[in-house]
C-alpha positions as a LaTeX table, in Angstrom:
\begin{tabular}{lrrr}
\hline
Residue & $x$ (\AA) & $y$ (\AA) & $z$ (\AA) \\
\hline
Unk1 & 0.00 & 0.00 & 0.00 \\
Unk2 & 1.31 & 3.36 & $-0.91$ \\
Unk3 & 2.34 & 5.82 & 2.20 \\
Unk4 & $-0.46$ & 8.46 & 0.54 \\
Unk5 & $-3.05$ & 5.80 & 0.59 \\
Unk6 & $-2.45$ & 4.45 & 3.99 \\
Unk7 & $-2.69$ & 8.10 & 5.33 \\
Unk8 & $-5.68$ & 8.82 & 3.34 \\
Unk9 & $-7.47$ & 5.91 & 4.63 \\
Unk10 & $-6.19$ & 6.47 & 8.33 \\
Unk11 & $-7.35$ & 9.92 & 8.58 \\
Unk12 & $-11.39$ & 9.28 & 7.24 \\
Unk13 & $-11.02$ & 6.19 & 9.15 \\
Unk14 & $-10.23$ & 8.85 & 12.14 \\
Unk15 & $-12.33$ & 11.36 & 11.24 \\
Unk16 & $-15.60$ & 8.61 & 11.86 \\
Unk17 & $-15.49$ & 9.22 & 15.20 \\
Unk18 & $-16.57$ & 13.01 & 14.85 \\
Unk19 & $-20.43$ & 12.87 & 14.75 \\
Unk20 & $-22.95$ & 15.28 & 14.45 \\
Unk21 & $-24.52$ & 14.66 & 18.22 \\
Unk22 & $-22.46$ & 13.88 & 21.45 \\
Unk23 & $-23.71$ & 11.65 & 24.03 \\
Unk24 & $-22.01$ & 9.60 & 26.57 \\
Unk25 & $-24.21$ & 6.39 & 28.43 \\
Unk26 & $-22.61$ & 4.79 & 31.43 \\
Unk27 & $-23.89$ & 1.57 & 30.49 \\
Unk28 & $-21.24$ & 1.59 & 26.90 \\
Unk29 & $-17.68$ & 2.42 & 27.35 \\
Unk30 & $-14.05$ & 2.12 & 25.01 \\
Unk31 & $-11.26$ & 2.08 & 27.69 \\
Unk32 & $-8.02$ & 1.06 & 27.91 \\
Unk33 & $-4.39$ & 2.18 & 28.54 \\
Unk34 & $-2.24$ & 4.14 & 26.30 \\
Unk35 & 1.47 & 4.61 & 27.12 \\
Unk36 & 0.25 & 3.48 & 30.82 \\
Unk37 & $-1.73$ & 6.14 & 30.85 \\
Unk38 & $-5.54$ & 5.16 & 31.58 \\
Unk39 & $-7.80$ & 6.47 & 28.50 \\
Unk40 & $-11.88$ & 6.29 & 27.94 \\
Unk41 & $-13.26$ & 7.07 & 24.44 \\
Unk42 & $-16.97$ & 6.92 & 26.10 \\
Unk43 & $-18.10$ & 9.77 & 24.18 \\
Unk44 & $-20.55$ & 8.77 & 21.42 \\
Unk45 & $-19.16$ & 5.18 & 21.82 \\
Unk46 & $-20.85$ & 2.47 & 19.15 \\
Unk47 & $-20.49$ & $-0.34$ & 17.00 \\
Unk48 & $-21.36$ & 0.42 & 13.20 \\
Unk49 & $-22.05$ & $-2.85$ & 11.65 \\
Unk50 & $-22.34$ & $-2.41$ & 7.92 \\
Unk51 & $-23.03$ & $-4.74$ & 5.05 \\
Unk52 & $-22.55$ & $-3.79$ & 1.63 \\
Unk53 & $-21.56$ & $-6.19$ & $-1.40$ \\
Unk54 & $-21.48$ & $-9.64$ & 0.99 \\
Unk55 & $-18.71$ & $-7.54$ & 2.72 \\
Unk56 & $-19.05$ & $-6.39$ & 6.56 \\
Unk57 & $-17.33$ & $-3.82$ & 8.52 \\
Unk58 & $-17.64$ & $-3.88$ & 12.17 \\
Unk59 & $-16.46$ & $-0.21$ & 13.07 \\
Unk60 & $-16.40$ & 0.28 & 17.15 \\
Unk61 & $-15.71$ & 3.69 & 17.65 \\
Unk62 & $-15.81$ & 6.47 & 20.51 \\
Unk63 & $-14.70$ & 10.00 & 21.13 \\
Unk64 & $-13.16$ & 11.43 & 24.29 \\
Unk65 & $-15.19$ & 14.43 & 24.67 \\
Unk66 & $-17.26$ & 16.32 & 22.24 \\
Unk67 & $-17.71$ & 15.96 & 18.21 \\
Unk68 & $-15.38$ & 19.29 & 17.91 \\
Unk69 & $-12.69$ & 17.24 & 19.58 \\
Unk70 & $-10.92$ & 14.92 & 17.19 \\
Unk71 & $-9.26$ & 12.60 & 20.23 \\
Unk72 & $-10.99$ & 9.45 & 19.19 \\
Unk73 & $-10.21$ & 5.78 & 18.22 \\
Unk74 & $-11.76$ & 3.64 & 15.55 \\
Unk75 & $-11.51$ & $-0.37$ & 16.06 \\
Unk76 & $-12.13$ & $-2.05$ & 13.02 \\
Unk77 & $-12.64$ & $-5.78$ & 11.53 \\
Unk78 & $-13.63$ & $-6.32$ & 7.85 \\
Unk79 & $-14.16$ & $-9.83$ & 6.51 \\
Unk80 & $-12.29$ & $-9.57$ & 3.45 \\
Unk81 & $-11.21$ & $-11.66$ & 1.74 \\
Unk82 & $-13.18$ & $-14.75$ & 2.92 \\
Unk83 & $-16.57$ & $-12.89$ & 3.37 \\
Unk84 & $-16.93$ & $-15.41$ & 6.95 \\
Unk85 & $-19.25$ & $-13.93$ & 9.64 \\
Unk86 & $-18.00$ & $-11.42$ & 12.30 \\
Unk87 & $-18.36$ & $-13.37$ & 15.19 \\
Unk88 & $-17.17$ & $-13.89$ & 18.95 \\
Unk89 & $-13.30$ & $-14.68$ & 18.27 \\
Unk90 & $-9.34$ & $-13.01$ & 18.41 \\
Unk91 & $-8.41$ & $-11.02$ & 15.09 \\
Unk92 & $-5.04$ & $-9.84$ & 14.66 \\
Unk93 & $-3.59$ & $-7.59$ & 11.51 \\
Unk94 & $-1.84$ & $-10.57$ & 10.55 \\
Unk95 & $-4.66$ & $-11.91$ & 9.61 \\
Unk96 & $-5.23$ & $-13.37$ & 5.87 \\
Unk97 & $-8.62$ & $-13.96$ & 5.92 \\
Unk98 & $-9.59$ & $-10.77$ & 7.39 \\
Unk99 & $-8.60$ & $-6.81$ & 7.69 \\
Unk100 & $-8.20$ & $-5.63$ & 11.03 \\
Unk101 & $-6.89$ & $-2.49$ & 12.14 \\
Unk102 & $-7.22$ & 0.61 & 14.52 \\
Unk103 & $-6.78$ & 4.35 & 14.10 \\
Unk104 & $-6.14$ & 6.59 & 17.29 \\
Unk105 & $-6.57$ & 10.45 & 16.73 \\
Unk106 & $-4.82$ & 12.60 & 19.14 \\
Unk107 & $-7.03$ & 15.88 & 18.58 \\
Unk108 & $-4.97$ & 16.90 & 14.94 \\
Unk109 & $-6.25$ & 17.54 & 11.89 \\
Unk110 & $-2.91$ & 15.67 & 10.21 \\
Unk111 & $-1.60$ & 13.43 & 12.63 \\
Unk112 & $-2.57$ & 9.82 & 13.96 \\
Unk113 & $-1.44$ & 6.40 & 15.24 \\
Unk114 & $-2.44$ & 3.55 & 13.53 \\
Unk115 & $-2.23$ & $-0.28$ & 12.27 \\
Unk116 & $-1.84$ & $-1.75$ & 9.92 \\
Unk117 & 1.24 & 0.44 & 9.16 \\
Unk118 & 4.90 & $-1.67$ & 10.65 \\
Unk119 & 4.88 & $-4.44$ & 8.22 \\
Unk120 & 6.34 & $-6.82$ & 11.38 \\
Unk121 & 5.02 & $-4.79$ & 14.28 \\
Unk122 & 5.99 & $-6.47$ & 17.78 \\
Unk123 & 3.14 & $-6.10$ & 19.48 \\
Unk124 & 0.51 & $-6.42$ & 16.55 \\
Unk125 & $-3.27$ & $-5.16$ & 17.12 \\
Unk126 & $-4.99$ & $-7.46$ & 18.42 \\
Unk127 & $-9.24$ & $-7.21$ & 18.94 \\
Unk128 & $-10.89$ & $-9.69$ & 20.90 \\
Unk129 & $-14.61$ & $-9.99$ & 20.38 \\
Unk130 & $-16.18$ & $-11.92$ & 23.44 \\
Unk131 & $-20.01$ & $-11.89$ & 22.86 \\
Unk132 & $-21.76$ & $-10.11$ & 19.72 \\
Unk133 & $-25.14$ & $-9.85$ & 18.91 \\
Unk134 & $-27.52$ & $-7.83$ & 17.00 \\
Unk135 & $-28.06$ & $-5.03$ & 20.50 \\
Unk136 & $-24.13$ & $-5.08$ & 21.81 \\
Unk137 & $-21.17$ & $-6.37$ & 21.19 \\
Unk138 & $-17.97$ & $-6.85$ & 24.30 \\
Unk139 & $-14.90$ & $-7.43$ & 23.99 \\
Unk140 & $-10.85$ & $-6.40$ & 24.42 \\
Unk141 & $-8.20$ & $-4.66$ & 22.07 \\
Unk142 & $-4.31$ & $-4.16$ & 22.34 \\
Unk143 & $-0.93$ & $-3.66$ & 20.51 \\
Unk144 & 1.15 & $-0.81$ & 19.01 \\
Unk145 & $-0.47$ & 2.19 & 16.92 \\
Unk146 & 2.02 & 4.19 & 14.55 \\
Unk147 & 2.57 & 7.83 & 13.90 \\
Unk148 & 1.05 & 8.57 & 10.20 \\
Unk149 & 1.15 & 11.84 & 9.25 \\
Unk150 & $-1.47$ & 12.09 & 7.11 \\
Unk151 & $-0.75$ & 15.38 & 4.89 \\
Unk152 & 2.38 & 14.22 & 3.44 \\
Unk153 & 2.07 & 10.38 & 3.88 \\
Unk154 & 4.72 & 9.98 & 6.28 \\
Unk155 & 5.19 & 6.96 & 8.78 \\
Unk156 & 6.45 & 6.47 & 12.42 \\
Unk157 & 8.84 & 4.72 & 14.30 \\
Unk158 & 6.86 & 6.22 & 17.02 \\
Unk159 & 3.94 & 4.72 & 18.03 \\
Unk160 & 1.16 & 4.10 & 21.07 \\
Unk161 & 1.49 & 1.14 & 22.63 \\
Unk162 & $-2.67$ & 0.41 & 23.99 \\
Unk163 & $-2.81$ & $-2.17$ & 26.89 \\
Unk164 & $-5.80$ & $-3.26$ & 28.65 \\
Unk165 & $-8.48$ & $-2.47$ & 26.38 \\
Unk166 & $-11.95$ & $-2.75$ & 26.66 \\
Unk167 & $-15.35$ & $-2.67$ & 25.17 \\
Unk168 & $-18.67$ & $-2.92$ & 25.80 \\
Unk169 & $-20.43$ & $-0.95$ & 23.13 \\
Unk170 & $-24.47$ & $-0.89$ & 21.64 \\
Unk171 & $-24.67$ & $-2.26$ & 17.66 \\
Unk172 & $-26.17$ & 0.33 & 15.35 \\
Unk173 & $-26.73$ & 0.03 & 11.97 \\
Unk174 & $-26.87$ & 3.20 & 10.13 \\
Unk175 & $-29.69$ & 4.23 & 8.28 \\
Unk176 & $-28.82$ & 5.37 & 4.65 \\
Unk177 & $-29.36$ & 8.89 & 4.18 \\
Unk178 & $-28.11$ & 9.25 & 7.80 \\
Unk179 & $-25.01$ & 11.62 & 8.80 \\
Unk180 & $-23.54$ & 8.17 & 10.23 \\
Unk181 & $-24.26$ & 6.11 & 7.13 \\
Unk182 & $-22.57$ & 8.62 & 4.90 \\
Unk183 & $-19.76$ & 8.50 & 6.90 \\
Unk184 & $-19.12$ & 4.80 & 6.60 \\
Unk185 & $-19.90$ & 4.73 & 2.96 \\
Unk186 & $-17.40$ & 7.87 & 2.04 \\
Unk187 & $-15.07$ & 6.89 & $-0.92$ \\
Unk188 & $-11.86$ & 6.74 & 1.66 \\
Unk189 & $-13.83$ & 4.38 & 3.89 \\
Unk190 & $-14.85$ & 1.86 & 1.50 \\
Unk191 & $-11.61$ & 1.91 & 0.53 \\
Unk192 & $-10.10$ & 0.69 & 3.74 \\
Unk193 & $-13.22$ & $-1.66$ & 4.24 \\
Unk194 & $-12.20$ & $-3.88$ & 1.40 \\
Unk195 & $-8.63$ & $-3.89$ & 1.11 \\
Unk196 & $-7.07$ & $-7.08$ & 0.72 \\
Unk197 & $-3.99$ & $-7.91$ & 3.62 \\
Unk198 & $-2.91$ & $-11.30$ & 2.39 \\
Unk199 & 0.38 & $-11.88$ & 4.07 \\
Unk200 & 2.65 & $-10.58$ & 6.72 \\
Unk201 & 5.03 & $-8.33$ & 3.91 \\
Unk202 & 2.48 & $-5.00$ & 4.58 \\
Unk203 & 4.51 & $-3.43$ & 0.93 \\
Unk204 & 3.28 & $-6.95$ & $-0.74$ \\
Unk205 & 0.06 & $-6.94$ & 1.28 \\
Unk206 & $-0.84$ & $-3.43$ & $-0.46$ \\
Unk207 & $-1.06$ & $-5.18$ & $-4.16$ \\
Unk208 & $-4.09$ & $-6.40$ & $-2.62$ \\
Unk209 & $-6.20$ & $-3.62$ & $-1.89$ \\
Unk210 & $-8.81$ & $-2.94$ & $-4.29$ \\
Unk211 & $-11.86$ & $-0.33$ & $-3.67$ \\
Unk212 & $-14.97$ & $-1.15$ & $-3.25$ \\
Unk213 & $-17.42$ & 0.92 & $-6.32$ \\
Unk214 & $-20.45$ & $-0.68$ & $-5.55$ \\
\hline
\end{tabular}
């Protein structure tokens, strides 16, 4: 995958968690540790579950205050290429049979942390779903996000390292026509939704990612 694609992708992917509403129920969180420091993304916090071609994104995403504050994190599973169910289960970004990754926005407008992006991370993302149905879905997330700038396509080594994650979010499916359904279906979006990650090289992985025009 191409650095300006990557960032493209990362910073829509980002941008998702900046809604047109802000509320914050005690009953859904996104929490977790980030450089040891203890983090909650409670804001707006929600699974998108969208279908679209046989392919489904599973988007769990939360803000840390209000939409005008771009601190937010985007959790994301994609069942490309094998088109199998999103169900209760571990997916890592070295996965073949589906895309997995994460985008954490610090508050900028050009910079943030994500994965896919080391093509042999260390401590890979890893997203643990527990229990999913169609009203919640639980679970756990970890592993190393990288710096991306994403206005001239440049890359890390530094990164944030999330431990301890957490989720308990509600499942929504948005509505087309809807300012949350135009955000998943953006060009950018689709883009990252379908791209193919096929093996562990991320350069040879990015021959792989094709958009989805449907």
């Amino acid at each position: 995958m191409s650095s300006e694609i990557l960032a493209s992708t990362l910073a829509v992917l980002a941008s998702a968690c900046k809604k047109s509403g802000s509320s914050s129920s005690s009953a859904y969180y996104i929490k977790g540790n980030m450089n040891d420091t203890a983090m909650t993304f409670n804001v707006d916090a929600a699974a998108h579950l969208t279908t679209m071609s046989g392919f489904i994104t599973l988007a769990i995403i939360g803000s840390v205050s209000n939409p005008q504050n771009l601190q937010s994190i985007s959790l994301n599973i994609n069942n490309t290429p094998s088109n199998k169910p999103v169900i209760a289960g571990t997916y890592t970004e070295s996965r073949s049979d589906f895309v997995v990754g994460a985008v954490y926005n610090p508050g900028s407008s050009s910079v943030v942390y994500g994965a896919p992006v080391n093509p042999n991370p260390t401590n890979p993302l890893t997203i643990t779903i527990t229990s999913i149905d169609n009203n919640t879905v639980k679970g756990t997330f970890s592993g190393d996000l990288y710096y991306t700038n994403t206005t001239t396509g440049s890359f890390g080594p530094t990164k944030k390292t999330f431990t301890n994650g957490e989720f308990y979010v509600k499942v929504q499916t948005p509505q087309r026509g809807s300012p949350t359904h135009r955000l998943q279906h953006c060009p950018a979006c689709r883009l990252f939704s379908i791209q193919r990650l096929h093996n562990k090289d991320f350069h040879q992985r990015s021959n792989h990612l094709v958009a989805d025009r449907a």
